[in-house]
Every structure is written in C-alpha cells, then in structure tokens.
N, C-alpha and C positions, 0 to 999 in steps of 0.2 A: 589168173591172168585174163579169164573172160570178161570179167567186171571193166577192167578198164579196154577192153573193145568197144564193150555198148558204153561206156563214158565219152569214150573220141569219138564215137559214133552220133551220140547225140550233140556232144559238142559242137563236131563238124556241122552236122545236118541244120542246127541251130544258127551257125555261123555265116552258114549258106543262104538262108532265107534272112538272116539282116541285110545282107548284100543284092539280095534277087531282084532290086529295084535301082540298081544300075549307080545308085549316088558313092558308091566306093568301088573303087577296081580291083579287080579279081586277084592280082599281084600283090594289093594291098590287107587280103585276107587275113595275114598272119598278126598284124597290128592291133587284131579283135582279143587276138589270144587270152591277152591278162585280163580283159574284160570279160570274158566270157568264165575267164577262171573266177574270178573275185564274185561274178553273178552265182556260180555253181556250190562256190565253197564258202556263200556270205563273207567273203574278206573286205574290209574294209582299213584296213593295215596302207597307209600312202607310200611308208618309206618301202615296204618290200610290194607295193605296188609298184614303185618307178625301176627296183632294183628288177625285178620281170620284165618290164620295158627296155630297161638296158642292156641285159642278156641276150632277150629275144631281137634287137635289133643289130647286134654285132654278129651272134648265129646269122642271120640273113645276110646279112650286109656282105659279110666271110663264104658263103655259101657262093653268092649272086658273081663276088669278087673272084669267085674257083670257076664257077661257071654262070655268064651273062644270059645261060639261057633257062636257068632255076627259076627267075621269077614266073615263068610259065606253072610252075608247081607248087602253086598256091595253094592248093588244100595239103600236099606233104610239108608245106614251111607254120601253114598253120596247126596239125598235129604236132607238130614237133616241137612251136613254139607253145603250144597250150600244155603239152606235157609237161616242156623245161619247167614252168611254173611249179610245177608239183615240186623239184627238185628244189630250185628256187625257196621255195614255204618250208623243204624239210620234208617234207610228207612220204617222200621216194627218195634211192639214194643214184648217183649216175648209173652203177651198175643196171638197176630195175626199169633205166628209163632206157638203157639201150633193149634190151630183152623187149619190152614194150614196143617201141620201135620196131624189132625185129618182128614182132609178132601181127604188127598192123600192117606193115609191108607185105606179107604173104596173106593176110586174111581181106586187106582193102586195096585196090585200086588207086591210089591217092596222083599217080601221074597220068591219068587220064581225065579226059573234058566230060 
C-alpha cells in the first residue's frame, strides 16, 4: 500500500504546480486527473480516456450536489478522481481503491490549504 502513497503523492505534487500559475482554479483540480493518469501510465486509449472523464465528473458533480462546499477540496476530489482512473483501466478493483482512500486520508492532509 505504500507504493500508491508516493504515486498520489507525486501525482498530487505534479498536479499542483501545473496549476501554480493561476490559469485553472483550484476547484477545477480534479479535471487534470485522467490526464495526469494517461501521462503516468503512457495511456493513450481515447475511448477509456473519456470513459475516466465521465466518471470522474459525476463523482464530483454527486459529491459537490451532497455538499456545495466540497469544491473547496480540491486536492481530495483530485486523489480520488486520479485513483478512480485506475479502477476505470482495471488496474484496481473498487474494494482496493476504497482502502487506498482510506489509507491517504490518515497519512495526507488533502482537506487543508
């Protein structure tokens, strides 16, 4: 399970400095996801490219709709939405991405500035 720490970790960290220059807002974080997955895991696949995009936008969407004030939590919708991808590819099965989840939540800070 530590492997995929320092994966979200450099994803994240990665994610963070495309953004550091102000041209994408920080709520829109999690929109990088599939692209940052398809960079990490050379995928070039468009149809489960969009099908990650679809996913990951109804997660948020569903999330934002439970509570208006998650898009504050823009680095947790972006882990979350970078993982789903895995799930997404096959790579993970849901059970592994909840554990993941669980495991990043106590080891990262993801709801704070």
């Amino acid at each position: 399970m530590e492997k995929w720490l320092i994966e979200v970790k450099e994803a994240l960290s990665e994610a963070l400095k495309a953004i550091s220059n102000g041209d994408i807002p920080q709520e829109n974080l999690y929109q990088l996801a599939s692209l940052f997955y398809s960079k990490r895991n050379h995928m070039n696949n468009s149809s489960l490219f969009e099908a990650m995009n679809h996913e990951i936008d109804e997660q948020v969407k569903s999330d934002r709709l439970y509570n208006p004030n998650s898009k504050l939590h823009y680095k947790f919708h972006f882990v979350s939405s970078y993982l789903i991808c895995f799930v997404i590819a096959g790579k993970i099965d849901e059970f592994t991405y909840d554990q993941i989840m669980d495991l990043v939540n106590q080891e990262m800070d993801l709801f704070e500035e």
